[in-house]
One Martini backbone bead per residue (centre of mass of N, CA, C, O) as a GRO file, in nm:
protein
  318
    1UNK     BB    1   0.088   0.042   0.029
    2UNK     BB    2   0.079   0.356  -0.073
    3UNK     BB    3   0.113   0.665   0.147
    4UNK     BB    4   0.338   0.831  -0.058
    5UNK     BB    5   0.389   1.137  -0.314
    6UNK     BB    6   0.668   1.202  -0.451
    7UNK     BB    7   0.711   1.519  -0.680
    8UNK     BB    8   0.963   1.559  -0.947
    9UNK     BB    9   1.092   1.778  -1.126
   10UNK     BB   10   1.218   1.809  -1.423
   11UNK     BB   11   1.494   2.068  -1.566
   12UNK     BB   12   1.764   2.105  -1.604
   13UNK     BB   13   1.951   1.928  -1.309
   14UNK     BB   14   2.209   1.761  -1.370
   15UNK     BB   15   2.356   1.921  -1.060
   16UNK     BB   16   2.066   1.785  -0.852
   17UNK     BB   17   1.866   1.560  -0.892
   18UNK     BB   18   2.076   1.320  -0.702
   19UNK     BB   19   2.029   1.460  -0.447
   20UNK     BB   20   1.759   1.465  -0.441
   21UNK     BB   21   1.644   1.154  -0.445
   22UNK     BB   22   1.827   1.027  -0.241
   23UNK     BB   23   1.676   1.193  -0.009
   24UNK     BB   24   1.439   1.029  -0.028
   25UNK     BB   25   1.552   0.737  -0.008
   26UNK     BB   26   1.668   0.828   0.258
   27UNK     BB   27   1.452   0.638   0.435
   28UNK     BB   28   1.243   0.503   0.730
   29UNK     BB   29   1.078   0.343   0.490
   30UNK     BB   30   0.995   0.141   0.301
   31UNK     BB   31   0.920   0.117  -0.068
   32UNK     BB   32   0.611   0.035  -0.078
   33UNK     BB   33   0.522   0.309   0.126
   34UNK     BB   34   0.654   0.469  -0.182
   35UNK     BB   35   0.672   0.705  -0.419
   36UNK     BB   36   0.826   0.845  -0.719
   37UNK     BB   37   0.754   1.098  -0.911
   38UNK     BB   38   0.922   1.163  -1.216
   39UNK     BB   39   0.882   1.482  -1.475
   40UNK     BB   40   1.019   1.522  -1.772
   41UNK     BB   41   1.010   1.830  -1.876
   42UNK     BB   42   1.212   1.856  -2.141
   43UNK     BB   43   1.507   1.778  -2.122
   44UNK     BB   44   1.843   1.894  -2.234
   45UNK     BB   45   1.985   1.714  -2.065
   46UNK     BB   46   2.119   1.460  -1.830
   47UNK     BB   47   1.882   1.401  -1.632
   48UNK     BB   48   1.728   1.130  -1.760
   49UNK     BB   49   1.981   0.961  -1.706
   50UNK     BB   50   1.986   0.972  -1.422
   51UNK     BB   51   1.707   0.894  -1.340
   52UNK     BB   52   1.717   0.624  -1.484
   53UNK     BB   53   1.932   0.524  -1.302
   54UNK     BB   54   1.804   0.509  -1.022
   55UNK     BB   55   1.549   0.312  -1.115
   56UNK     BB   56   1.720   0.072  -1.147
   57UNK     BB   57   1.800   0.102  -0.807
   58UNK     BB   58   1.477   0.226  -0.734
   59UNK     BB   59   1.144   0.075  -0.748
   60UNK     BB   60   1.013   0.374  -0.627
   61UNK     BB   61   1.037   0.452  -0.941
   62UNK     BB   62   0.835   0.709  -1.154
   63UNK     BB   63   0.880   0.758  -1.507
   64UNK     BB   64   0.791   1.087  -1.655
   65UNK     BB   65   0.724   1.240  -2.021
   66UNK     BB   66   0.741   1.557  -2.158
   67UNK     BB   67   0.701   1.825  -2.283
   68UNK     BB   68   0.752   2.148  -2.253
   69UNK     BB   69   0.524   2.311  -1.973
   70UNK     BB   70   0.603   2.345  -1.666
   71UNK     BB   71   0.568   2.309  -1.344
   72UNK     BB   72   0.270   2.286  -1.318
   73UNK     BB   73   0.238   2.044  -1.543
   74UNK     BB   74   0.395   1.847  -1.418
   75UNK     BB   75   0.239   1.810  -1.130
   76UNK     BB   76  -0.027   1.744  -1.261
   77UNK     BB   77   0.090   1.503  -1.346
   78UNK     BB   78   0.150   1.368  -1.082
   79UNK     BB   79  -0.102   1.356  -0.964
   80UNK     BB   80  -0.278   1.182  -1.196
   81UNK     BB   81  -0.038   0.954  -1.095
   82UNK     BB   82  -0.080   0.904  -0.784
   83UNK     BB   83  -0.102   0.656  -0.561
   84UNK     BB   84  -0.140   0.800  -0.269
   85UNK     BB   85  -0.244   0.935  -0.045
   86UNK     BB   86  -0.013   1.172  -0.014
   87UNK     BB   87   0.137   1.476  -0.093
   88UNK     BB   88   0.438   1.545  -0.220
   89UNK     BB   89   0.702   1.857  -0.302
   90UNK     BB   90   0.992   1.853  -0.495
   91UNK     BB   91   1.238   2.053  -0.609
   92UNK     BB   92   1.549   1.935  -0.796
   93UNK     BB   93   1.722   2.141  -0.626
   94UNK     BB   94   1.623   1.999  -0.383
   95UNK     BB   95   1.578   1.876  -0.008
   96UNK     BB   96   1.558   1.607   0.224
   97UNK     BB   97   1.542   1.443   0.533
   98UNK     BB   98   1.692   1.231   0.668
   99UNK     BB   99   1.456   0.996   0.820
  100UNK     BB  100   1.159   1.158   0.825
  101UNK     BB  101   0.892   0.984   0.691
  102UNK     BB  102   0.797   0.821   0.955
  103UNK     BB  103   0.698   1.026   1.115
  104UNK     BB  104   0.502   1.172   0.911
  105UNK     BB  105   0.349   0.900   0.848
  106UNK     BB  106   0.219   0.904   1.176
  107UNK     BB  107   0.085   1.185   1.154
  108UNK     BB  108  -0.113   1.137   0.906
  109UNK     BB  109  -0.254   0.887   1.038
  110UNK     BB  110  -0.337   1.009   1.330
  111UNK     BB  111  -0.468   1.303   1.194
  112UNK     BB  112  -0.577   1.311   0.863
  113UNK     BB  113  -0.548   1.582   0.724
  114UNK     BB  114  -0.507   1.771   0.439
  115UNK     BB  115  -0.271   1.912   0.576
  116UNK     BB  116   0.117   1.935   0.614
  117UNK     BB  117   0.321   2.137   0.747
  118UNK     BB  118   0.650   2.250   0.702
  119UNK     BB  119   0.992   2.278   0.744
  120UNK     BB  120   1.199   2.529   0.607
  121UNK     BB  121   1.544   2.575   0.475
  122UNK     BB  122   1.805   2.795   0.350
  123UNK     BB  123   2.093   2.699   0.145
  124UNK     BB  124   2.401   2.903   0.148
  125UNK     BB  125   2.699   2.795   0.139
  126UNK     BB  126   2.642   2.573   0.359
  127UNK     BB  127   2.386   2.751   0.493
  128UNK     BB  128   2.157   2.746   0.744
  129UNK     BB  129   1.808   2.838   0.734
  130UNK     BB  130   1.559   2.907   0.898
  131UNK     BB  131   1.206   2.996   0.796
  132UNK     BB  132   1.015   2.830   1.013
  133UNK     BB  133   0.780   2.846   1.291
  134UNK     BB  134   0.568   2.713   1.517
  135UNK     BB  135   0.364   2.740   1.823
  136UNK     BB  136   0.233   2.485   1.724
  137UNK     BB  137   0.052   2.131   1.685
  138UNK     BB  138  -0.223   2.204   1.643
  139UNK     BB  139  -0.465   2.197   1.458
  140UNK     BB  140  -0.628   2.343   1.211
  141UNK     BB  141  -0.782   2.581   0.975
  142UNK     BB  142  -0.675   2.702   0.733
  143UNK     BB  143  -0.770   2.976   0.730
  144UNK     BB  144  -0.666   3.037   1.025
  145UNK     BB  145  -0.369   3.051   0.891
  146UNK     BB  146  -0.421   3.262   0.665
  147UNK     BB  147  -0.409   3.484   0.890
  148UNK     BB  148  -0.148   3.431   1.050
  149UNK     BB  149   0.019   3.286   0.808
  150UNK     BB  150   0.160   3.139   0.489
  151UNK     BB  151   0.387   2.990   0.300
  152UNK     BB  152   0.299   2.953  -0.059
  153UNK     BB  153   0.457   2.721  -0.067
  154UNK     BB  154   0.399   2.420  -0.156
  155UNK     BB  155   0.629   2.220  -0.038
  156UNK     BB  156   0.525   2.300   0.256
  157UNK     BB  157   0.357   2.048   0.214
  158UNK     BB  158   0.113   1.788   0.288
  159UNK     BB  159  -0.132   1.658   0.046
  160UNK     BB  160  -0.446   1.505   0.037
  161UNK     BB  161  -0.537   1.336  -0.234
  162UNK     BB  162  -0.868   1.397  -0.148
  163UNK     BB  163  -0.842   1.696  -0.167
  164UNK     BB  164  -0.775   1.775  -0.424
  165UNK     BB  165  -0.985   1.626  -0.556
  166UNK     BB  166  -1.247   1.735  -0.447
  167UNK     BB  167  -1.136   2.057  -0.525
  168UNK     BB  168  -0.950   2.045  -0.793
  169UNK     BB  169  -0.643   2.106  -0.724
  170UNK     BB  170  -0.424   2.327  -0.946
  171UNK     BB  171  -0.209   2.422  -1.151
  172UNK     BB  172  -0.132   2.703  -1.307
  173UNK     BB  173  -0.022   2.680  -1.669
  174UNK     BB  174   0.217   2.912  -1.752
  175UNK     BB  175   0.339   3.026  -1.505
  176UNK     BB  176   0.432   3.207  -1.243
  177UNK     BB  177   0.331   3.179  -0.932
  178UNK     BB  178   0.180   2.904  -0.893
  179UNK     BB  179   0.175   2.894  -0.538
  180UNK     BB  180   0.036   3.194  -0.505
  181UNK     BB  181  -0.252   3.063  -0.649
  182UNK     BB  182  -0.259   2.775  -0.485
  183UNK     BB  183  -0.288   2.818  -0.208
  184UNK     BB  184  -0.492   2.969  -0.097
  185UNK     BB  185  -0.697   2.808  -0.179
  186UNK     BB  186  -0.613   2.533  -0.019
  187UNK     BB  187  -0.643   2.627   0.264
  188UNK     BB  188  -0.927   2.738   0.250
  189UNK     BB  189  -1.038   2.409   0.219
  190UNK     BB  190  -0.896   2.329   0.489
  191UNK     BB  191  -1.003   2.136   0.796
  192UNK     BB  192  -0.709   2.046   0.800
  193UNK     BB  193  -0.436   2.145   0.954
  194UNK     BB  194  -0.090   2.025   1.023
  195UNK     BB  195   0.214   2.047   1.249
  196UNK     BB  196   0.605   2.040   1.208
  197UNK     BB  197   0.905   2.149   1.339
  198UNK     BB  198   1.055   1.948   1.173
  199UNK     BB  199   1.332   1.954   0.946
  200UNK     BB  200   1.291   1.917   0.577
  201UNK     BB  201   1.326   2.131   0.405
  202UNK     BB  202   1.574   2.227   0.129
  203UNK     BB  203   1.669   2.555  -0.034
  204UNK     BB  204   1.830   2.587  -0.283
  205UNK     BB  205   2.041   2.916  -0.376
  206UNK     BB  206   1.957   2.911  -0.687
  207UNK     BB  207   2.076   3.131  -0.954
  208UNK     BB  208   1.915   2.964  -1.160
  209UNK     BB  209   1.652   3.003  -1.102
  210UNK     BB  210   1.341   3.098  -1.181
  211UNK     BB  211   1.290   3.238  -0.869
  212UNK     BB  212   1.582   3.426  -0.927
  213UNK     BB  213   1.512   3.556  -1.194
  214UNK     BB  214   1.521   3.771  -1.461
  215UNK     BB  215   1.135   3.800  -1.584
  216UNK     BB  216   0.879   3.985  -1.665
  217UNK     BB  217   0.657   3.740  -1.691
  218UNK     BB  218   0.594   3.790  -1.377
  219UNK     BB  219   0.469   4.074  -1.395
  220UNK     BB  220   0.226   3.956  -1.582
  221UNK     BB  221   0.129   3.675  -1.418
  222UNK     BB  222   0.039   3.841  -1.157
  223UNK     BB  223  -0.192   4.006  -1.297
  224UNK     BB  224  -0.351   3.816  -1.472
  225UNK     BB  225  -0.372   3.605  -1.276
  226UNK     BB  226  -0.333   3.590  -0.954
  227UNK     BB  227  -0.511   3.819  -0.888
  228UNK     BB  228  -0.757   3.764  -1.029
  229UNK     BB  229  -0.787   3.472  -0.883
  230UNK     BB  230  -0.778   3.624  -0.591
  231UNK     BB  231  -1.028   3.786  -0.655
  232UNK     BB  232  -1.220   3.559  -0.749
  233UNK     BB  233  -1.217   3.406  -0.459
  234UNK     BB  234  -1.245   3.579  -0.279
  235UNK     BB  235  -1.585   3.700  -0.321
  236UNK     BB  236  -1.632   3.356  -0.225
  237UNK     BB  237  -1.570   3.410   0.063
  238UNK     BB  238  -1.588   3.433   0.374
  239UNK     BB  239  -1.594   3.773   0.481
  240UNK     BB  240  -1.381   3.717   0.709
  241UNK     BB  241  -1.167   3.630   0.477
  242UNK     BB  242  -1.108   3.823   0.254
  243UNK     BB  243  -0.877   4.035   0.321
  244UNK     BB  244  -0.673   3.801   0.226
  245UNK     BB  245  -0.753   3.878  -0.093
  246UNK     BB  246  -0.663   4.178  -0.054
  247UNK     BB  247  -0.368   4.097   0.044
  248UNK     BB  248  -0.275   3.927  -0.185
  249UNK     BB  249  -0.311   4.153  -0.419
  250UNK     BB  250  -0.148   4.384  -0.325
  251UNK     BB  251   0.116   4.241  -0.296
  252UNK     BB  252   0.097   4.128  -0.614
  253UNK     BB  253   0.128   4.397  -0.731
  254UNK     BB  254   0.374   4.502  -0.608
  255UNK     BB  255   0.578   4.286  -0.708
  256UNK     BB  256   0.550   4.330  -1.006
  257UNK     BB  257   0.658   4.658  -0.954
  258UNK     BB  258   0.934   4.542  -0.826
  259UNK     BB  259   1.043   4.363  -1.083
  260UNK     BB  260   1.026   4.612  -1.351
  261UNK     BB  261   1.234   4.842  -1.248
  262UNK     BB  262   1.521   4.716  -1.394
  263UNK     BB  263   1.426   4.761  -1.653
  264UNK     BB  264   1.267   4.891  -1.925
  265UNK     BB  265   1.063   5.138  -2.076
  266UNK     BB  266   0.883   4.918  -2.239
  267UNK     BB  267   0.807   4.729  -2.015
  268UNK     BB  268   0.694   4.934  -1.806
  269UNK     BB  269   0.483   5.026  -2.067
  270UNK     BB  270   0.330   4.749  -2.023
  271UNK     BB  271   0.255   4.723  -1.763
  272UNK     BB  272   0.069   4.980  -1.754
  273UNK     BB  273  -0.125   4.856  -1.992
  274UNK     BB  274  -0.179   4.582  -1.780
  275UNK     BB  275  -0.294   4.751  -1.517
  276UNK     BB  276  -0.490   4.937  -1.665
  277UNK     BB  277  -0.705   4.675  -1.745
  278UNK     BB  278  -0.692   4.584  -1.419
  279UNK     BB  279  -0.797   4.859  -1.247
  280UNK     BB  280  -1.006   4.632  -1.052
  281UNK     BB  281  -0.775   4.631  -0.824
  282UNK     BB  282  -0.810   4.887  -0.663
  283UNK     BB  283  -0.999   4.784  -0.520
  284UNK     BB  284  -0.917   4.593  -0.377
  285UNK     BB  285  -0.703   4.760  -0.221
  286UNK     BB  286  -0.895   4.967  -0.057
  287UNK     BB  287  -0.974   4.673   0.127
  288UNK     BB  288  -0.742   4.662   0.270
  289UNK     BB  289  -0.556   4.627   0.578
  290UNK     BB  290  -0.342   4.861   0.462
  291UNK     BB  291  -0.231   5.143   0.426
  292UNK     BB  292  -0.052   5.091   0.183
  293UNK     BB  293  -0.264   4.998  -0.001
  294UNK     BB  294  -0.458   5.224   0.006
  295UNK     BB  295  -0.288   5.487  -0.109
  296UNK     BB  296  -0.221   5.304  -0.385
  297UNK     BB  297  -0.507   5.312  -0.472
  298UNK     BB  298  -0.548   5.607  -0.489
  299UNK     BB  299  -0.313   5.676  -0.698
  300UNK     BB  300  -0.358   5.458  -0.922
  301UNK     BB  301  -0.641   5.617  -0.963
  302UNK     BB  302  -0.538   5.891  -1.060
  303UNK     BB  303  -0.289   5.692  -1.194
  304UNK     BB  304  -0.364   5.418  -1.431
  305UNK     BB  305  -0.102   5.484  -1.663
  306UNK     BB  306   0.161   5.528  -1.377
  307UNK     BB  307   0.226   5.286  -1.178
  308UNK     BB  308   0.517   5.275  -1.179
  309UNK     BB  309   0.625   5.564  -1.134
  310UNK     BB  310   0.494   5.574  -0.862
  311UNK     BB  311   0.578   5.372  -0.702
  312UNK     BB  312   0.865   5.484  -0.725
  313UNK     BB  313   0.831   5.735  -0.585
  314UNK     BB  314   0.787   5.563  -0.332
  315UNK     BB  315   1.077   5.430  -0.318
  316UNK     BB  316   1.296   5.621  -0.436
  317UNK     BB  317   1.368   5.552  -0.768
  318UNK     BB  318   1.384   5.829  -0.930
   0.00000   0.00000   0.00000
């Protein structure tokens, strides 16, 4: 009985993808007790090579293969293979502790959260740093996690696979920050979240991540679709809970301009032209509970066509 699936995107990563996966194998429970799903995006280097070669050697991994999709793409096909009760997410130049997943689950089959969060820390030059630590480890409900405040990371969770599919949980392909998208939204929906305090996730402060490169179209994909996606899905939920969903449209509006300020004057007059079609986000800023974001939206609506500019103006980038 497969009890967990660890789905691990894989494109152009053969300097980590096997110190990734060892990660996994290094494990106190059975192999027949989880499966690794790797999802060759469409890797041009010796990526599928490597991973090829580990598949021979470790029986409970299982390799699939597509056009490159991007992580998005990749995840929602592990999903939709996997046969695990519970779901989790490591990116493969990322890394988990060894002899982990025994505590974990007997934590997931004790208690049967829809999430349980786990904690993770970045890894520069060979240096540690933990990311977060819970107050306690008593279950609550998502939303009133996402009250407290909790990173959109989907790694840093660990998802029981009938309540993705339950309420149809996937992510959005072809974006970046497809996490920001995807988390509060599932958040949302769990009524059971779980927490541990030990040191689970390891993320290496790749330089070449595309998380850490600059690409415009972090800022258009920003607006386009994450603002817009949780400003409609914010609309639909509990009233108490809304501020939630004007607070991290507010955020990711401010993100977008705050990627797109050391390009050119091209980039930034076309997200101009971008967020003044999407104009109707200032009002869901209006409604946030930071004041600094109600004055932005203010300014923003007086000069609708001209928000690069403001911003960099408001941060004294000009």
């Amino acid at each position: 009985m497969i009890l967990l699936s660890i789905i691990i995107p894989v494109y152009n990563v053969e300097l980590f993808v096997e110190k990734c996966i060892r990660s996994c194998e290094t494990q106190d429970i059975n192999k027949d007790e989880y499966e690794i799903i790797v999802i060759n995006d469409g890797s041009k280097d010796n990526s599928l090579s490597i991973v090829n070669d580990l598949a021979r050697v470790f029986p409970n991994i299982r390799v699939f293969s597509q056009s490159n999709g991007g992580l998005s793409a990749a995840r929602n096909k592990g999903i939709q293979n996997a046969l695990g009760d519970y779901i989790m997410f490591v990116d493969s130049d990322d890394w988990i502790a060894e002899n982990c997943l025994k505590k974990l689950i007997e934590k997931l089959h004790n208690e049967q959260p829809d999430a349980l969060a786990i904690c993770a820390a970045n890894v520069t030059n060979g240096f540690i740093s933990r990311r977060m630590s819970y107050q306690d480890e008593v279950p609550i409900e998502g939303r009133d996690l996402l009250k407290k405040g909790v990173s959109p990371c989907a790694p840093f969770a660990i998802w029981s696979a009938k309540f993705l599919k339950k309420f149809n949980l996937s992510f959005y392909v072809g974006i970046f920050h497809e996490d920001s998208e995807f988390t509060p939204r599932a958040y949302y929906h769990a009524k059971k979240v779980s927490f541990t305090n030990d040191l689970i996730y390891f993320v290496y402060q790749n330089p070449n991540s595309i998380t850490r490169t600059t690409n415009p179209k972090r800022s258009f994909d920003l607006v386009n679709v994450v603002c817009n996606n949780l400003a409609d899905f914010g609309s639909q939920v509990d009233a108490n809970y809304q501020y939630i969903y004007y607070n991290n449209v507010s955020m990711y509006l401010n993100n977008a301009l705050s990627y797109i300020c050391n390009t050119n004057t091209t980039m930034q007059s076309e997200l101009n032209a971008t967020i003044y079609k999407n104009r109707h986000l200032f009002k869901i800023m209006a409604k946030s509970t930071h004041l600094k974001y109600r004055l932005e939206a203010l300014l923003f609506s007086f000069f609708p066509k001209h928000c690069v500019q403001i911003y960099k103006i408001i941060k004294g980038k000009l």
